[in-house]
C-alpha positions in Angstrom: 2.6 8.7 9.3 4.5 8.6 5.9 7.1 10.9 4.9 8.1 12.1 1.1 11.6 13.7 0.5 11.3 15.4 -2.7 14.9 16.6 -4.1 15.8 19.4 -6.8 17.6 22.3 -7.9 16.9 25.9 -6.6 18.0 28.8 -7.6 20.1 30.4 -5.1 18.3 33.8 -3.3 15.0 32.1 -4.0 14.3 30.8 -0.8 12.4 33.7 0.6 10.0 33.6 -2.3 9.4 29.5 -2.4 8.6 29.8 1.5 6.4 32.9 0.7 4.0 30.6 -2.1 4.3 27.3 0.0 3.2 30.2 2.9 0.6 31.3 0.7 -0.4 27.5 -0.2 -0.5 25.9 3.3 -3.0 28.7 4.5 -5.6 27.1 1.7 -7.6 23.4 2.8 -5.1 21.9 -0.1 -2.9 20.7 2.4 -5.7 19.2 4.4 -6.7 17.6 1.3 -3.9 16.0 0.5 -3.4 14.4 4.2 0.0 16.7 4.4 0.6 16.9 8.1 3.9 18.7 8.0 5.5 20.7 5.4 9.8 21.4 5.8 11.7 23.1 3.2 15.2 23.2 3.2 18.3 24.4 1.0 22.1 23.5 0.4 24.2 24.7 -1.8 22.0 24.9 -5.0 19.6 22.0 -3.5 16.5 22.0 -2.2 14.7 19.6 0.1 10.9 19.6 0.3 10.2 16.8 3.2 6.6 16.4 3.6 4.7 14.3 6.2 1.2 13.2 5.9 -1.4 11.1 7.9 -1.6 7.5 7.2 0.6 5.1 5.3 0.8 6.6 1.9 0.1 10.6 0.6 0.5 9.3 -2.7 -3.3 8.6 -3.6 -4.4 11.8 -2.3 -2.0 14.0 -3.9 -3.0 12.7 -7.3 -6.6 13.4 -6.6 -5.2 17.0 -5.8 -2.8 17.6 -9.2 -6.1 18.7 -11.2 -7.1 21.4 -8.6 -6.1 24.9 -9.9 -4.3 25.9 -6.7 -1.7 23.1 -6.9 -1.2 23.9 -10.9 -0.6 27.5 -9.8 2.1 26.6 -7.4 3.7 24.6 -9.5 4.0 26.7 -12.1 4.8 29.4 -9.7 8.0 27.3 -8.3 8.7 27.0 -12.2 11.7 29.9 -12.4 13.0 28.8 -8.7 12.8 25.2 -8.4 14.2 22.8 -10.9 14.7 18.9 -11.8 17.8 17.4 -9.8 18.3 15.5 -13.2 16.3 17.1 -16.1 17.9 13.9 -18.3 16.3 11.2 -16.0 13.5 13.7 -14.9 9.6 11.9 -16.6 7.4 13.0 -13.1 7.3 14.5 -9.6 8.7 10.6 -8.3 11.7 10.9 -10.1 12.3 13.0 -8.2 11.8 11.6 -4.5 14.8 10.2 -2.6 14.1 6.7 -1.2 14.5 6.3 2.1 16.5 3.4 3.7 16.9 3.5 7.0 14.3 4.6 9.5 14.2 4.4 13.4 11.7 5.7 15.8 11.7 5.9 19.5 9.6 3.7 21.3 
């Protein structure tokens, strides 16, 4: 399995409504087509966390086959007023803004 931990800025009180569209989201086959095995949002003082599992070693290839379908432009643009670059100076694409993991341990 391979994990992605995206990080950002949300606007504080919009937690009910970003779990509402990812609600909304995960209940379509995108999720399936992009290999996303597990979905976990979470939120800290301003920040959110979007930690997303998927099958096999890396989600990246299929998410990019999945950036051109309408649903995933809709939420995106839907996340728009809530959800917003960590950085917006350093901000180019969606991998600036995924943390890098470095340390991992399992149990046997």
């Amino acid at each position: 399995m391979h994990s992605n931990l995206i990080v950002a800025r949300m606007e504080i009180g919009s937690a009910d409504e970003v779990a509402r569209l990812f609600g909304e989201f995960d209940t379509t086959d995108m999720p399936h087509r992009m290999g996303t095995r597990r979905r976990q949002l979470f939120a800290y003082r301003g920040l959110y966390f979007h930690l997303q599992d998927f099958d096999g070693e890396d989600g990246g290839e299929r998410i990019e086959a999945a950036k051109s379908d309408s649903r995933f432009i809709g939420i995106s643009d839907d996340l728009k007023p809530h959800i917003a670059a960590y950085d917006p100076a350093t901000w180019r694409s969606p991998a600036d803004a995924l943390a890098q993991r470095f340390y991992h341990w399992s149990a046997t």
